[in-house]
C-alpha positions in Angstrom: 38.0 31.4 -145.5 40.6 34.1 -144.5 42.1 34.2 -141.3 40.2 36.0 -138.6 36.4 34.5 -140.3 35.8 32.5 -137.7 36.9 34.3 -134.6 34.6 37.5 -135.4 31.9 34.7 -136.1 32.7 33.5 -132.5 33.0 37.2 -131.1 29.7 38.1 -131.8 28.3 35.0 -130.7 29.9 35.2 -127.8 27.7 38.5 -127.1 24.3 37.0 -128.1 25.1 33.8 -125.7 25.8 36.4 -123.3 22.3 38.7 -123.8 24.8 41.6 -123.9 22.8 42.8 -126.6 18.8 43.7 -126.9 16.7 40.2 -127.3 14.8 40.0 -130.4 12.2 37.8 -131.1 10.6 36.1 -134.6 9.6 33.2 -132.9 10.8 33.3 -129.3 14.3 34.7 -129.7 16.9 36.4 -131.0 18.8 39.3 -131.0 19.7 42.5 -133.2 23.5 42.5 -134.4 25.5 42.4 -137.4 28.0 40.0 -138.3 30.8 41.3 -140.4 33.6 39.9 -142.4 37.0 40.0 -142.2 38.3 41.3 -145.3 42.0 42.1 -146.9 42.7 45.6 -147.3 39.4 46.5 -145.4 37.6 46.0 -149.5 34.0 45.4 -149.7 33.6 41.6 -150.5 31.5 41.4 -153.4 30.0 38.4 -155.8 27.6 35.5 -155.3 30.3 33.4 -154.2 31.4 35.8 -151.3 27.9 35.8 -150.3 27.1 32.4 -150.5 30.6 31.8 -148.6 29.2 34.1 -145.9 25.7 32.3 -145.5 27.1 28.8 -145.3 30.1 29.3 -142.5 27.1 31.5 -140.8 24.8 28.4 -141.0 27.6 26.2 -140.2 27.9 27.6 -136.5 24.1 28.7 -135.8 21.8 26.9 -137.4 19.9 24.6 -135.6 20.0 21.6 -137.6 23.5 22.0 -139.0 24.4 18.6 -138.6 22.0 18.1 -141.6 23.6 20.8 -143.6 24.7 19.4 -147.0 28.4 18.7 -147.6 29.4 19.8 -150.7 26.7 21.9 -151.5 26.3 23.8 -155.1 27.8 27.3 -154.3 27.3 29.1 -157.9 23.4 29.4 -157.1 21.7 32.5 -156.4 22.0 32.9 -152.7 18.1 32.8 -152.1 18.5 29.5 -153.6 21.5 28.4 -152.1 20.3 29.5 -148.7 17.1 27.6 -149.8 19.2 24.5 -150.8 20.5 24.3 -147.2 17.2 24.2 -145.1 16.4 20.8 -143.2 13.2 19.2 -144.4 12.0 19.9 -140.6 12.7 23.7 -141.1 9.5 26.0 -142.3 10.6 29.2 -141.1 14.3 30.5 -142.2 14.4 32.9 -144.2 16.4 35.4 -146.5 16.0 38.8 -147.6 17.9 41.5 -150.5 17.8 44.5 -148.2 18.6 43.9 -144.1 17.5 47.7 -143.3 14.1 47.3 -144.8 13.8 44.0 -143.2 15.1 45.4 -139.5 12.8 48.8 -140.3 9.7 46.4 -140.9 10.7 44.7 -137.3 10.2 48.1 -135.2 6.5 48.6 -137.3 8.4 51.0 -139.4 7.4 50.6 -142.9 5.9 52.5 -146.0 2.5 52.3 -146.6 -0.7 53.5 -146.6 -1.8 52.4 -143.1 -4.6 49.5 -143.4 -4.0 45.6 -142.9 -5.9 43.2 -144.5 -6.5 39.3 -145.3 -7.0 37.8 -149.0 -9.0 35.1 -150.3 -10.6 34.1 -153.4 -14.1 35.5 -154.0 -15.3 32.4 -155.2 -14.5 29.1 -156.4 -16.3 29.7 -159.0 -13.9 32.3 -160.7 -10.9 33.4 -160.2 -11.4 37.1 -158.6 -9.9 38.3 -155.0 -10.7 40.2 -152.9 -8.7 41.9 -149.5 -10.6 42.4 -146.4 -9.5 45.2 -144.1 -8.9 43.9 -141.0 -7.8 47.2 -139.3 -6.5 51.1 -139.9 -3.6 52.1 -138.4 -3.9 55.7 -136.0 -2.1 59.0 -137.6 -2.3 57.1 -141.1 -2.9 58.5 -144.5 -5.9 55.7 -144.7 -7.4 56.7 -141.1 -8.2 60.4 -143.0 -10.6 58.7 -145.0 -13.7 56.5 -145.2 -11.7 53.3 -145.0 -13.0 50.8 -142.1 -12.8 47.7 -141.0 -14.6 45.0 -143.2 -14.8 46.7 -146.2 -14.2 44.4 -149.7 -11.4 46.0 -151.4 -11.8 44.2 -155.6 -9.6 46.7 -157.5 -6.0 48.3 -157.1 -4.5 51.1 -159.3 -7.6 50.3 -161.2 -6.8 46.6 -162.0 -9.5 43.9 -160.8 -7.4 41.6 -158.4 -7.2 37.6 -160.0 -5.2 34.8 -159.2 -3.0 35.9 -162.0 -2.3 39.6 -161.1 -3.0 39.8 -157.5 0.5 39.4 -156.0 2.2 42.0 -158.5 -0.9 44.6 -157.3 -0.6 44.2 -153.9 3.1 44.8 -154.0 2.2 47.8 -155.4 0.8 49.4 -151.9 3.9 50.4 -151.0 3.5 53.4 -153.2 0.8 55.9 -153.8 -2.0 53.6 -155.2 -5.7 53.8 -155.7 -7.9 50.9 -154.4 -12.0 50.5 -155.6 -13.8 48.9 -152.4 -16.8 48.0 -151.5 -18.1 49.6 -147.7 -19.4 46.8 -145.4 -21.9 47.9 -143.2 -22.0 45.5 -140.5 -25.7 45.3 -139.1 -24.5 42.5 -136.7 -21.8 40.0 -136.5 -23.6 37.5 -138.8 -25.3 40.4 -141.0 -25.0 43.6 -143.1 -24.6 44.4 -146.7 -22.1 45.8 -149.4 -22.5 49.2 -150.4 -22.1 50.5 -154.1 -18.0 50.5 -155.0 -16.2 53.9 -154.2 -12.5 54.7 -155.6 -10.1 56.4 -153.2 -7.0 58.0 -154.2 -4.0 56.8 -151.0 -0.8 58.4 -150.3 1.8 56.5 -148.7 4.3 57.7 -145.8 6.9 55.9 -143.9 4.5 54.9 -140.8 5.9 54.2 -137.5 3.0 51.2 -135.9 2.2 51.7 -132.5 1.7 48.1 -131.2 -0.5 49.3 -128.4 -3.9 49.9 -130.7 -6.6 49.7 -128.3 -7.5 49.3 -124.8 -10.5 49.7 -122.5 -11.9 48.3 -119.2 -15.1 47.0 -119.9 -17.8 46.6 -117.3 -19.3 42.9 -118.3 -22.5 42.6 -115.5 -22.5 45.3 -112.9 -19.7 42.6 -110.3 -16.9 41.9 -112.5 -15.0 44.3 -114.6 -12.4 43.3 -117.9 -9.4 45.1 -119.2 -9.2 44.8 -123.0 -6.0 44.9 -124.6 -5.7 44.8 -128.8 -1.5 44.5 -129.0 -0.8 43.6 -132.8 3.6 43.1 -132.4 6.3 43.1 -130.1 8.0 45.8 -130.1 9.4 48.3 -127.1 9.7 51.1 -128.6 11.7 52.6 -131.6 15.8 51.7 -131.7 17.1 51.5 -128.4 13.7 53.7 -127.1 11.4 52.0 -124.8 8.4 54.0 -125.4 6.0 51.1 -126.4 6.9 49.4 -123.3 6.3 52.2 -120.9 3.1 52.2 -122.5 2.1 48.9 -122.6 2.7 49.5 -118.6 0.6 52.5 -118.1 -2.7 50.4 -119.9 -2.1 47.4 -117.2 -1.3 49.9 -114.6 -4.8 51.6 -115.5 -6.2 48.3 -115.7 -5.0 47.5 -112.1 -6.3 51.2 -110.6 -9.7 50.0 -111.7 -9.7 46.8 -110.1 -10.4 44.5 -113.0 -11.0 40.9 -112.3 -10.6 39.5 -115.7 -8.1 40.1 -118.7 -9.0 40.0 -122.3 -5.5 40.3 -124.6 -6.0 40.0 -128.3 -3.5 38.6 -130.3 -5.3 37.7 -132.8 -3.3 39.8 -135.2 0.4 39.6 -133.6 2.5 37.7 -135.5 5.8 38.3 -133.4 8.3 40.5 -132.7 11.1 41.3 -129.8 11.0 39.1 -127.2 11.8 42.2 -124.7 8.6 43.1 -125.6 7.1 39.8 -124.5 8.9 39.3 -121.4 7.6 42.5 -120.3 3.9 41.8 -121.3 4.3 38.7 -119.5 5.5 40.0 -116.6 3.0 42.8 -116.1 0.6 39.4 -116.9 1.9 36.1 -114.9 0.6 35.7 -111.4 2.6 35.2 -108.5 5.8 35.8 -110.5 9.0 37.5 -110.2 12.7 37.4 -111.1 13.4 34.0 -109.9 10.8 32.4 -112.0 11.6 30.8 -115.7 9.8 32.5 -118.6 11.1 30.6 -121.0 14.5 28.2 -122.1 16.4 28.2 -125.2 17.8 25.0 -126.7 21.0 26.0 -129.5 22.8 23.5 -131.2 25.5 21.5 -130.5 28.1 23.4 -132.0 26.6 26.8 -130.1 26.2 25.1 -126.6 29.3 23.2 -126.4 31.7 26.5 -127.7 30.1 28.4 -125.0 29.6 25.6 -122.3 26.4 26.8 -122.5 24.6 25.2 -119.1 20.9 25.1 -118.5 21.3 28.5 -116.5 22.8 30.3 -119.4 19.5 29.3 -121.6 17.5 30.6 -119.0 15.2 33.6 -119.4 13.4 34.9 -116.7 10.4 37.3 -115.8 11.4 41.0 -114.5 9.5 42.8 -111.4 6.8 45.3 -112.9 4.5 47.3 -110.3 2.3 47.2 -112.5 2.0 43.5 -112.5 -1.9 43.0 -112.5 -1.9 39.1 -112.9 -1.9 38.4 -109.1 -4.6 40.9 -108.6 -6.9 39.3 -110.7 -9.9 37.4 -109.4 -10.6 35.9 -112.7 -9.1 34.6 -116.1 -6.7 35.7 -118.4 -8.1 35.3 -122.0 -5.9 35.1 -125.4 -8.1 35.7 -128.3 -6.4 34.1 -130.9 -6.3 33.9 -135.0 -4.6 32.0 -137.7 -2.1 34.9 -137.5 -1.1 34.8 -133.4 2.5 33.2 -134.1 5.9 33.9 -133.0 6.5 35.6 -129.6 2.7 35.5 -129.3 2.7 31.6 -128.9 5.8 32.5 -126.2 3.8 34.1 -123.8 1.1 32.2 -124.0 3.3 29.0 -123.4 5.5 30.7 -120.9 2.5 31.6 -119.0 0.5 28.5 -118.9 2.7 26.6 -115.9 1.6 30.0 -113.1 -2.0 30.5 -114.8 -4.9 29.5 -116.7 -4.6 30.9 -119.7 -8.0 30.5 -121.9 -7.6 30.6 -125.6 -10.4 31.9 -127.8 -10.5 32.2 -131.8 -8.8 30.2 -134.0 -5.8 27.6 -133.8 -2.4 29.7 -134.1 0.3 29.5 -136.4 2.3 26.8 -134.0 6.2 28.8 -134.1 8.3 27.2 -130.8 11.6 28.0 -132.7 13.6 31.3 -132.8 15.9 32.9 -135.6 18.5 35.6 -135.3 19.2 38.5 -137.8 22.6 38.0 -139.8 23.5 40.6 -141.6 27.0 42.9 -142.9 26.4 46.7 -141.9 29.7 47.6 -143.2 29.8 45.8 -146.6 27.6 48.0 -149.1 28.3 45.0 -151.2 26.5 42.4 -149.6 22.8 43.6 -148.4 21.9 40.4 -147.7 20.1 39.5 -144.1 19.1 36.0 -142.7 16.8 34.8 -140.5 17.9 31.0 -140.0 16.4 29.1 -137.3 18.7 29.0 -134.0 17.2 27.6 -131.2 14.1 26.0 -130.0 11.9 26.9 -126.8 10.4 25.8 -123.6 7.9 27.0 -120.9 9.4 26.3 -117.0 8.0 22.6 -117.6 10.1 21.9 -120.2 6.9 22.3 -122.9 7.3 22.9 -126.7 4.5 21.0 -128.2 2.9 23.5 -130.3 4.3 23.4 -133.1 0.9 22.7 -135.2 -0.2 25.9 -133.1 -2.6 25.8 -129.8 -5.9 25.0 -130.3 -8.5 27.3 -128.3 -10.5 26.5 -125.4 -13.5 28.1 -127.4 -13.2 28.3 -131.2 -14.9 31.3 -133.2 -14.3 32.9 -135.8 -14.8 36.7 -136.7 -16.4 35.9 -140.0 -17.0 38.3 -142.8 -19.2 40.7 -141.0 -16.4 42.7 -139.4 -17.5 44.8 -136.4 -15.2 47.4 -134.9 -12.3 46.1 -132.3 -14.1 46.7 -128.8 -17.6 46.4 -130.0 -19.4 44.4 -127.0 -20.6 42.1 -129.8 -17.6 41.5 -132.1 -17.5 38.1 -131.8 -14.5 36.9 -129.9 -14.7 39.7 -127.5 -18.0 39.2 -127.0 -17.1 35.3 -126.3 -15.0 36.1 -123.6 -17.2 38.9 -122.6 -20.2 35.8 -122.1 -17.1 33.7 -120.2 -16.5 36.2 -117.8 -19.9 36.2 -116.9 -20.6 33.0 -116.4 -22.2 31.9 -119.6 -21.3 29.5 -122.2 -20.0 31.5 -124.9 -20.4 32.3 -128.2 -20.3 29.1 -130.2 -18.4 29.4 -133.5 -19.7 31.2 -136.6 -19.7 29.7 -139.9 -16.7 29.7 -141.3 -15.6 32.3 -143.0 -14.5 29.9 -145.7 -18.0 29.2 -146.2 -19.1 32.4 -148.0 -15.4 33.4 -149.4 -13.4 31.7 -151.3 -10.4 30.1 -150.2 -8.4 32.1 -147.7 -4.7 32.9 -149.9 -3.1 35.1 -147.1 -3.0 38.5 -145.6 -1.1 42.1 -145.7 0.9 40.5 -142.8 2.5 37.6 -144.7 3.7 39.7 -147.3 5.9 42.2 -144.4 8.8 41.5 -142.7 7.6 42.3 -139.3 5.3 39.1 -139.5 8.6 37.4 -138.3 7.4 35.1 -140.9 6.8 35.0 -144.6 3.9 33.2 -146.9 4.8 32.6 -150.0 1.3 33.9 -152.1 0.7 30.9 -154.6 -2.7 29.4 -156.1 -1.4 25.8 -154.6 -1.5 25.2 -150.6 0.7 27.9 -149.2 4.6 27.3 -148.6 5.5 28.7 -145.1 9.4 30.5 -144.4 10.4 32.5 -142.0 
């Protein structure tokens, strides 16, 4: 290692310790920087080697589990594989990517695509067909121009029928101009409707900026008690440095306060993660009877990371900010989490870090289960080495010193959406309308059929396969291998 390696590794850990730089979540944590190489003559470092060099002294300081880090591992790998070959057996989430601007674009919702999300799963067990379900359009998207909706079967792409065999290459090929053969669902109810004949439609893609916020509305649920709905589907704040997601996210609860709502519905179902600004700030507008004196959330590093830095239980200490807005003391009622098998990440954060000042109902599915945080690595200055990781850093705890979700947090009420997709604030789309029957005083909606039950089995979602999941599914026919 040349001289110098280690210090700038140091350096710019030195500023993360400190917060001096904006907080970025995958799980719970992490923040946006790049860490650069010292290098002779100020020459791009190039070569496997170099890069597999640069991962491992990385890992060496950071990782969580570096004390299980091999000795003498096998450094002429690829560096995917090498990074691979260093993971602890306890580790599902660390990841590593080819390109860090793609990955940090995908991040801030900042991708190219067509605009619609969507989850896959066999058609039947009987063959070997699949089939993607749109699960939402995105606003101001090349897909929200057309007949697209919610629900609808999507069989072909670029005029291939999706298999088992083929369906991964096709779906890769999205981020282009494509073509897609679907099926329109007409949704009669939330346990009926039918398939209408298949249609071919012709998408463009653009490089779409995601607004998080995508839906909100105060609901009147029986004439006494009133409940502000909230669809947020990542964490972001806003676009770079900009806080324009943020400022929004606090005019909706600031609405939501000016009509007196007693209840508050907050869908996660489909928010896999993202900056943990973000979620402090959601929180904060959320928790009741908080301010800045009360814990959010602690961070647990390494060894290696706390005892460098001296790192005392204050320093790991993240706490709520003041917010006018703040609605959570105002309400009379219940805060309600709908939840699916994609609420991960900084999602699971607030709902942990909320639990010890509130109830905090949970109604869908059981979530992902993510109480560990990564940080972006990456070398902006070396054209050589595009390489970015996301290794696991640090673990996290509510102010009672609770983790224990890391096989996800089962709901209070479990249903799921099933297959007849209604549109997000319909009165009877299934988990809002559970919460809707809560609020009221009535039992609930009891849980639908599984969704398993009439598709296949369930292979994974548009989400997996982008970078702003804060996680990655590997796609394969076998039970699915999880990274981050």
């Amino acid at each position: 290692m040349k001289t110098g390696w280690t210090e700038r590794i140091h350096m710019y850990a030195r500023w993360i310790v400190q917060l001096k730089y904006r907080l970025f979540a995958l799980l719970v944590l992490g923040v946006l920087f790049s860490l650069q190489a010292c290098r002779e003559d100020d020459e791009p470092a190039t070569g496997d080697t170099y890069v597999n060099n640069w991962i491992y002294d990385n890992m060496s300081f950071w990782y969580y589990w570096n004390d299980q880090l091999p000795d003498k591992p096998d450094r002429n790998q690829e560096p995917e594989d090498f990074f691979t070959s260093l993971l602890s057996t306890e580790d599902r989430f660390s990841a590593i990517y080819d390109d860090y601007e793609e990955v940090l674009n995908a991040l801030e919702g900042v991708s190219k695509e067509a605009g619609y999300e969507f989850a896959l799963y066999r058609e039947s067990e009987s063959n070997s067909n699949v089939i993607a379900q749109v699960l939402y359009i995105k606003k101001d998207s090349p897909a929200e121009a057309t007949d697209l909706k919610r629900g609808d079967i999507i069989t072909h792409v670029n005029g291939q029928l999706l298999t088992l065999d083929n369906y991964q290459s096709l779906i890769n090929q999205l981020s282009e101009n494509h073509s897609i053969t679907y099926r329109p669902m007409t949704a009669t109810s939330s346990s009926s409707g039918t398939l209408g004949d298949p249609v071919t439609l012709n998408l463009t893609t653009v490089v779409l900026q995601e607004d998080p916020n995508f839906y909100s509305e105060v609901i009147d649920v029986d004439g006494t008690r009133k409940a502000g709905y909230l669809m947020y589907t990542f964490f972001a704040s806003g676009i770079g440095e900009g806080i324009e997601y943020n400022n929004e996210m606090d005019q909706i609860i600031a609405n939501f306060k000016a009509q007196g709502i007693t209840d508050l519905v907050v869908d996660l179902r489909y928010n896999s993660g993202g900056y943990v600004d973000a979620a402090i700030n959601l929180a904060s507008l959320i928790g009741k009877n908080i301010d800045e004196s009360k814990v959010f959330f602690r961070r647990e590093y390494n060894s290696t990371v706390t005892d460098y830095f001296n790192i005392t239980e204050t320093d790991e200490v993240v706490r709520f900010i003041a917010k006018a807005q703040n609605v959570g003391t105002s309400l009379s009622g219940n805060l309600y989490v709908l939840t699916g098998t994609e609420t991960a990440s900084a999602s699971e954060l607030v709902i942990n870090g909320l639990r010890p000042f509130m109830p905090v109902k949970l109604i869908g599915e059981v979530t992902y289960g993510k109480n560990v945080g990564s940080i972006p690595v990456y070398e902006e200055d070396n054209p050589a080495n595009r390489w970015l990781m996301l290794p696991i850093v640090m673990k996290s705890f509510n102010s009672n010193g609770q983790s224990d979700y890391s096989n996800g947090f089962i709901p209070d009420l479990e249903v799921d959406e099933g297959i007849y997709l209604l549109p997000i604030g319909d009165r009877e789309e299934p988990l809002l309308s559970a919460a809707l029957a809560q609020i009221a005083g009535g039992p609930g909606r009891l849980a639908l059929p599984s969704i398993r039950k009439v598709f296949g089995q369930r292979l994974g979602s548009s989400f997996d396969m982008k970078n702003k999941s804060m996680r990655r599914i590997i796609l394969e026919k076998k039970p699915q291998t999880v990274f981050h």
